[in-house]
N, C-alpha and C positions, 0 to 999 in steps of 0.2 A: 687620839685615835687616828686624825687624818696620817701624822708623822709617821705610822704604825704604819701604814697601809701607804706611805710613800706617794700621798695624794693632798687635795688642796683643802683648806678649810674656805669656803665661799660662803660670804651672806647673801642670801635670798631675797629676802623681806626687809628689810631696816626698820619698817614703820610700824611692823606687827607687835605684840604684845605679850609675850616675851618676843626679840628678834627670831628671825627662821635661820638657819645657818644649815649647809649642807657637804657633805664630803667627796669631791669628787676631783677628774681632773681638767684645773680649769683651762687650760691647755687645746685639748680635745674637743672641750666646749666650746670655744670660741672660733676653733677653725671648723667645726658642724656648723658655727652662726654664720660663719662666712659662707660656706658651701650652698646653703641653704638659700641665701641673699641674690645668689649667683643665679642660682637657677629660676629665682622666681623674676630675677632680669630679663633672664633668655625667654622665660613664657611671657612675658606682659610687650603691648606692642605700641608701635609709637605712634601717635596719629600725627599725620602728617597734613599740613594746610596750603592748600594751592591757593593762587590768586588770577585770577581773569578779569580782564578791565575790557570795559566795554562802551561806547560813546550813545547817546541815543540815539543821534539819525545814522545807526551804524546798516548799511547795506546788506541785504538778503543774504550772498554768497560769505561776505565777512561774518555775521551772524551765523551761517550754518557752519563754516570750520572752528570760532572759537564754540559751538554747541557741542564739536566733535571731539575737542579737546579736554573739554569739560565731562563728557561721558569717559572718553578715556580714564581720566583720574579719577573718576568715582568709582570705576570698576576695578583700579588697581588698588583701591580702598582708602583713597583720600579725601579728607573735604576740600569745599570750594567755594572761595567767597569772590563772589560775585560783583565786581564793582562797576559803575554807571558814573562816571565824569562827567558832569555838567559846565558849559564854561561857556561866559557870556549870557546872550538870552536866551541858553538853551536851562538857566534855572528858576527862571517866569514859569518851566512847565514840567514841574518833576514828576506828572504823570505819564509821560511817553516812559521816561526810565521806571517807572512800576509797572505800567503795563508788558515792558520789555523785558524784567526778572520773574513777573507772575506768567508769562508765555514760556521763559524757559524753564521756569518749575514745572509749569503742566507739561512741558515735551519730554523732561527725564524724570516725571513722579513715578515711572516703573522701576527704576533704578535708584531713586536719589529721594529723599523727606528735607524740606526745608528748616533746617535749622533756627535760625534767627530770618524771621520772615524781612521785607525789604524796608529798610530804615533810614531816612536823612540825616548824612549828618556835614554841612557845610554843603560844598561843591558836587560831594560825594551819595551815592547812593549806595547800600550794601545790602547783600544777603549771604547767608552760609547755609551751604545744600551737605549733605551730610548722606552715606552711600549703605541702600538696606546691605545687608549682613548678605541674602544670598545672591547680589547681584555682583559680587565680589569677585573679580578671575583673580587665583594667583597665578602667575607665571611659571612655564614651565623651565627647570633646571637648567636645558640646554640653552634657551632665548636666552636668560640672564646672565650667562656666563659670553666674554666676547669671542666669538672665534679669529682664532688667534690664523697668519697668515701665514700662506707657505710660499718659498718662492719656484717658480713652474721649472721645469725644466725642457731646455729648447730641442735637446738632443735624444732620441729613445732610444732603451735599453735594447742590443738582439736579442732573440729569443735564446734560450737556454746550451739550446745544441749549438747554435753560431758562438754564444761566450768560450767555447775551449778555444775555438778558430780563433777569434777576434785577437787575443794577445799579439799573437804573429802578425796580423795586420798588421795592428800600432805600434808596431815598431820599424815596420818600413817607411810607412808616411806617418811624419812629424805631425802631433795634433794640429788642428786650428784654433784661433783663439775666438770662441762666444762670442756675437756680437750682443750687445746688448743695446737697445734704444728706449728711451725712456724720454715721455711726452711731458713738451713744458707749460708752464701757465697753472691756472690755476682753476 
């Protein structure tokens, strides 16, 4: 029948009782399985995991830009694990670095649920903060793409009516050549 119908004989089942076998083209089928695969690629997203290391006697102003950091990447919908280096006798007192990941849990709990609450392990302290669903910005089209650069130009065009004239100028006097200066260092 499949020969008839210029199609595939396919087993279904193997393990069933008689086998299932079906007629079709298996061809077709397999490139649907692919399509199919592709797209449920393109829907599923990728979580993405930051890392911020942080010292405990770390300074007010140091602590507020890596906080700021760290909201940043929660909002573009990443986690962040949060880690706390101890080194020397600063790991006699691994409670400065708990109380330093449970201050920054309660300053972004608008934003952010602690994951893996703060855990010792060696030298090391960690948490993983993890970003609610609506505190999520995606970025708009234009941001993520880089704008690309133009180079200026030094000299402006006449206006419209001067353009017929202007030919005849430039050809009595000889262009000048562009200077250009461009600034060194870095």
């Amino acid at each position: 029948m499949a020969l008839e119908q210029d199609l595939d004989l396919v087993e279904v089942a193997p393990q069933a009782d008689p086998p299932v076998c079906r007629i079709m083209d298996y061809g077709k089928y397999k490139y649907e399985q692919a399509v199919q695969k592709k797209e449920a690629r393109k829907k599923q997203s990728l979580v993405v995991v930051k890392e911020m290391k942080m010292r405990p006697k770390i300074d007010t102003h140091d602590y507020e830009t890596k906080k700021g950091h760290v909201v940043r990447f929660l909002q573009q919908g990443a986690k962040v694990k949060m880690t706390i280096m101890f080194r020397g006798r600063e790991t006699v007192h691994p409670e400065l670095g708990q109380r330093l990941l449970d201050r920054l849990a309660e300053e972004v709990s608008d934003i952010a649920k602690v994951d893996t609450p703060p855990k010792l392990d060696g030298r090391n302290m960690t948490m993983v903060l993890s970003p609610h669903k609506d505190s999520i910005h995606s970025k708009p089209q234009q941001q993520q793409q880089q704008p690309t650069r133009t180079r200026r130009k030094t000299q402006s065009r006449p206006p419209k009516q001067e353009q017929e004239a202007a030919p005849a100028e430039e050809e009595k006097e000889p262009a000048r050549p562009i200077k250009v200066t461009r600034a060194e260092g870095g």
